[in-house]
VOGUVEX-820309 format. One record per residue (C-alpha): y, z, x; residue number from 1. Coordinates in steps of 0.05 Angstrom, whole numbers. Layout:
BEGIN
Y_Z_X_pos
Y_Z_X_NUM
...
//
This chain:
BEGIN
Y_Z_X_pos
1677_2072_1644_1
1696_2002_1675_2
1765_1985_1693_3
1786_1922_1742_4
1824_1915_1787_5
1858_1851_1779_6
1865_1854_1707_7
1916_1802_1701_8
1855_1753_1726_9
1843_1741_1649_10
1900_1696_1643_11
1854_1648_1676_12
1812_1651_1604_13
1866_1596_1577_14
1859_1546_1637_15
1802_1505_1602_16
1843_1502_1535_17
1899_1470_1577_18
1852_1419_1615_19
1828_1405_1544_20
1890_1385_1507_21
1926_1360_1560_22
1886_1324_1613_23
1871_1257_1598_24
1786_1230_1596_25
1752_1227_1647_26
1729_1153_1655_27
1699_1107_1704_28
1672_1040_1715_29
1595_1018_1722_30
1569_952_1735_31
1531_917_1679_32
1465_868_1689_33
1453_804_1639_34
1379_803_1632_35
1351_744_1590_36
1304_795_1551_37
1357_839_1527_38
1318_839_1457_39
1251_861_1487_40
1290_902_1533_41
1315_945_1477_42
1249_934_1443_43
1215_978_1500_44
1271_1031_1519_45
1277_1050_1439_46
1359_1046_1464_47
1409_1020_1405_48
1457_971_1433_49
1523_1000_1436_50
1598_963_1450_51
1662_984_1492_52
1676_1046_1528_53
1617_1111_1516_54
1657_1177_1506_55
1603_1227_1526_56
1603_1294_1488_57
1578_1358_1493_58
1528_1388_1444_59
1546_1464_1413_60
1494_1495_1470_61
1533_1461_1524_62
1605_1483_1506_63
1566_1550_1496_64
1536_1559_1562_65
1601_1523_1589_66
1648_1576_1557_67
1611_1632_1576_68
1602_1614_1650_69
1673_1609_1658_70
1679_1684_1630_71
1626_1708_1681_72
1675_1669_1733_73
1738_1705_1713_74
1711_1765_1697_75
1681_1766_1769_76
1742_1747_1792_77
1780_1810_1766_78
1736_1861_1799_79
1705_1905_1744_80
1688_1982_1777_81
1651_2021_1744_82
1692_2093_1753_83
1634_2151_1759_84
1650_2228_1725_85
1708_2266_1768_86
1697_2298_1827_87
1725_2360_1841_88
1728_2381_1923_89
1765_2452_1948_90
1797_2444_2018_91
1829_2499_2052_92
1902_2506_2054_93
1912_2543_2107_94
1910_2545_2181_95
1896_2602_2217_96
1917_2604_2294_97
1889_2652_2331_98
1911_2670_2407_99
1872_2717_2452_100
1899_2746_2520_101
1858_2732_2584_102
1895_2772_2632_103
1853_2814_2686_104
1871_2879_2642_105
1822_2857_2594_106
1767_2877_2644_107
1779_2945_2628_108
1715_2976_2590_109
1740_3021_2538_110
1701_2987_2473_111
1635_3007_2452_112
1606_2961_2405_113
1582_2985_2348_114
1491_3008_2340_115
1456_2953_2315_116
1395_2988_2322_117
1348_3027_2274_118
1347_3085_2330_119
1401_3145_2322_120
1381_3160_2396_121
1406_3094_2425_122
1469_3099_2465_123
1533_3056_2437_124
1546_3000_2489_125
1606_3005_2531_126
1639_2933_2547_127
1709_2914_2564_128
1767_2886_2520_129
1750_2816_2513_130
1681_2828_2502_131
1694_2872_2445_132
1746_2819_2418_133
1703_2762_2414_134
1646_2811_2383_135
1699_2826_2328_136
1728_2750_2327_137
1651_2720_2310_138
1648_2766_2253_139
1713_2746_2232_140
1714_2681_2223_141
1640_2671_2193_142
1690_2702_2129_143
1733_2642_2143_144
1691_2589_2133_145
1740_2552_2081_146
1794_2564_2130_147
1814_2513_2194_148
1817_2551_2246_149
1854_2539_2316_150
1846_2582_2385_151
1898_2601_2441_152
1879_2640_2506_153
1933_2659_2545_154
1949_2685_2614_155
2004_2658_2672_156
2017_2602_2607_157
1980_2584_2557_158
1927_2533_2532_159
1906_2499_2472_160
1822_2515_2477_161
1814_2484_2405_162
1860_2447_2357_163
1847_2468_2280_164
1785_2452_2256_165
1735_2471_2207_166
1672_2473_2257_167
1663_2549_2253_168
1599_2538_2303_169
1639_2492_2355_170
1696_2539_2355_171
1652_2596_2360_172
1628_2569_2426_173
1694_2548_2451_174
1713_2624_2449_175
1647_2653_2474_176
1653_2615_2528_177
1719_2641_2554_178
1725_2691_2609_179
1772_2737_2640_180
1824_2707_2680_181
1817_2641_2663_182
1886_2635_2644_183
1924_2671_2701_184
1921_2750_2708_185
1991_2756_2667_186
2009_2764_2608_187
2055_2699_2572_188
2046_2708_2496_189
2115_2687_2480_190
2096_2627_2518_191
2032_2627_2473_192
2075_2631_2408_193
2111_2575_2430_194
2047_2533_2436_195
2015_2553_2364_196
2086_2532_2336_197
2071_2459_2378_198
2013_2457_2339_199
2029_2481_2274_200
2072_2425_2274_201
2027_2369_2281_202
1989_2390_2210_203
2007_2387_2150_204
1986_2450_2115_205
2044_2501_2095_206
2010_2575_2093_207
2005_2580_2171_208
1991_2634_2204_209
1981_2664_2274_210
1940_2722_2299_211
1956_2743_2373_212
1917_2794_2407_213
1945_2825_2468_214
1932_2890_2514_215
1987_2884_2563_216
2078_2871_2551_217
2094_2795_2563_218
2111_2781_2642_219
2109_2717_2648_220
2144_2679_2583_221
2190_2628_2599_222
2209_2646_2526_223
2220_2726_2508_224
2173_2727_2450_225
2217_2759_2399_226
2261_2700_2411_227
2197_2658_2400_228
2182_2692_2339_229
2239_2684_2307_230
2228_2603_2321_231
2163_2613_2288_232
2192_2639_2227_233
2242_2585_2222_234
2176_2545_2219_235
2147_2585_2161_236
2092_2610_2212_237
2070_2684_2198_238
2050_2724_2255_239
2002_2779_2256_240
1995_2824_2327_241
1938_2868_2338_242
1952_2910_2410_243
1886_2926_2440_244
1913_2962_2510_245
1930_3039_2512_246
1991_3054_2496_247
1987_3107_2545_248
1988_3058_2613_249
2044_3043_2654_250
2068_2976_2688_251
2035_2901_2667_252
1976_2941_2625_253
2032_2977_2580_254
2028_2941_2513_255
2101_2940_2481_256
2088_2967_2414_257
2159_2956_2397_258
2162_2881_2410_259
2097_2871_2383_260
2117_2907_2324_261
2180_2865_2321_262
2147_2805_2329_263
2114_2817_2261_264
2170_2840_2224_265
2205_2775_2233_266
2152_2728_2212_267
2137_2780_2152_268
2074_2786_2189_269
2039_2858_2207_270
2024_2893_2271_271
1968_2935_2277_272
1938_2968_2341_273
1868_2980_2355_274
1833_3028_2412_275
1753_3005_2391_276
1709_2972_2366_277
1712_3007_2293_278
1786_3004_2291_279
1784_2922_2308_280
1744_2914_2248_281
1792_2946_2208_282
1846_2904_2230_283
1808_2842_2212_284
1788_2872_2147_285
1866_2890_2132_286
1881_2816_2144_287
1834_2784_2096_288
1858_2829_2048_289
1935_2803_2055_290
1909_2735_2078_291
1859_2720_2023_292
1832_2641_2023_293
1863_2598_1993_294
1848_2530_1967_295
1877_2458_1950_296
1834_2432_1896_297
1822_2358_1903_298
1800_2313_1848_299
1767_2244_1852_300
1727_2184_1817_301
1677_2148_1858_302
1689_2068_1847_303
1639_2022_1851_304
1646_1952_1844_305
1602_1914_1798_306
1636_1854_1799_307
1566_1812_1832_308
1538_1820_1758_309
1570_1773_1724_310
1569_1721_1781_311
1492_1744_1781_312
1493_1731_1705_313
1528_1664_1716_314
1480_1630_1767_315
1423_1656_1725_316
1445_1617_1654_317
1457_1554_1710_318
1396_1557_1740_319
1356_1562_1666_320
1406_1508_1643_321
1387_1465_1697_322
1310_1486_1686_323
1319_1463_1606_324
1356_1396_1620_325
1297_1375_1667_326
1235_1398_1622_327
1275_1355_1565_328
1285_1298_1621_329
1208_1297_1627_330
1190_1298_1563_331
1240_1239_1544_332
1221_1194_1599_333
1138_1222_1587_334
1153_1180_1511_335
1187_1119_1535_336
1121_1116_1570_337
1085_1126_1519_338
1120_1083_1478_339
1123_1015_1536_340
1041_1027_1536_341
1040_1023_1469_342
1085_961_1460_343
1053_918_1517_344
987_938_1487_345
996_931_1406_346
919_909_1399_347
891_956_1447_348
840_942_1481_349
777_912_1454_350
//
């Protein structure tokens, strides 16, 4: 299909009618020579003698090739595009903020990844916390692929490690690359909700929401984070907490299941808790099943602009007009040669 662009570039069709009827002949003055021989003159050329002013007209072919040309010209002029089939795209539409505590409590090895081996003798592999998390996060977000995703760590405050993106392999390596401490040795994830809400705010997707993972209460927000939660939800941000401390543990390591819990409950989020490695996955599995993908389908034509045919087409039926009106040049003045032998010869030669 072809459409233009400047469609209203056809009026132009009507200008030559209008120079036409209403622009006055073109004339102009030549000198003219008195030659004693005019009779011989005209005896030679094969040229009738002709009076007054010569109106010079156009054959059918000319006003043809004329008419046309100036169609190729407007034509050109409106910008045809030829418009391709559609073209349908899915992006994702949502972002998915996730913030991981750094604190020095995540040192503490009580994970064992799970036997990736073919041997039922091997021994599981104790590591610490954050270890285990970012084992657990990899997995995670290769299921995300469709998703942009954005990454927190916390400790004294936090930091913004990488703003939403869809590079899965660059954010991958942003994480992996983090390490205990980092941050601070507290714990500020109110601080850190604050931050994601900072961000959230600078896109312009609508399902947002926020995965916090933290083993130890906050002791060093500037905001409490239930207060910052409910800010959050104010922003349509849902928050999901996984707690991945004992519960058992006393002082900075105690994770506050209450305000965690909380947290959630205002954001119509979800808090879970996890003690391994097996009970991590879990919680990631739970949250793709209440946080399926979801999609903004985009639909598009690819435009192409054509309009360098007809201007093509138009210096083509030029240049052959040009090539026609000389071959016919030759061949006229080839038999007024012919014909000036002939006459200054009439008895050839004997």
């Amino acid at each position: 299909m072809i459409e233009f662009v400047y469609p209203w570039a056809f009026v132009l069709l009507v200008v030559p009618v209008f120079v036409t009827l209403f622009a006055p002949a073109y004339k102009e003055r030549k000198s003219s020579i008195k030659v004693p021989y005019f009779a011989r003159l005209v005896d030679v050329t094969g040229e009738k003698p002709q009076s007054g002013a010569v109106l010079l007209n156009r054959n059918n072919i000319q006003r043809l090739i004329v008419a046309f040309s100036w169609l190729c010209i407007v034509t050109a002029i409106a910008k045809p595009e030829m418009i391709g089939a559609p073209i349908n795209q899915e992006k994702s539409a949502r972002d998915l903020m996730i913030a991981v505590d750094l604190s020095g409590s995540m040192s503490v090895e009580d994970f064992t990844l799970p036997n990736t081996t073919n041997s039922s003798t091997a021994k599981p592999e104790q590591v610490n916390r954050l270890i285990a998390v970012k084992h657990v996060l990899n997995t995670f977000v290769k299921n995300r692929e469709h998703d942009r995703l954005g990454l927190i760590l916390f400790g004294d405050a936090p930091y913004l490690q990488a703003p939403f993106t869809d590079d899965i392999t660059t954010w991958q390596a942003l994480l992996n690359e983090s390490d205990i401490g980092m941050a601070g040795q507290s714990t500020a994830f109110g601080d850190a909700i604050g931050l994601a809400i900072s961000v959230f705010e600078q896109s312009d997707t609508q399902n947002r929401v926020l995965i916090v993972l933290t083993d130890g209460n906050d002791t060093a927000s500037k905001v409490p984070p239930v207060e910052a939660a409910k800010v959050a939800a104010a922003h349509d941000i849902k928050i999901y907490t996984i707690a991945i401390g004992d519960p058992t543990a006393v002082g900075e390591e105690k994770v506050d299941l209450e305000v965690l819990a909380e947290m959630a409950s205002v954001t119509k989020g979800k808090s879970f808790q996890a003690l391994n490695s097996e009970e991590l996955l879990d919680v990631y599995a739970e949250i793709d099943k209440l946080e399926p993908q979801q999609f903004d389908s985009l639909s598009f034509r690819p435009r192409v602009s054509i309009h360098h045919y007809p201007i093509v087409l138009f210096v083509s039926i030029y240049l052959l007009a040009l090539f026609i009106v000389n071959i016919r040049i030759r061949l006229q003045l080839r038999k007024q040669l012919r014909h000036v032998q002939s006459s200054s010869n009439p008895g050839g030669i004997s």
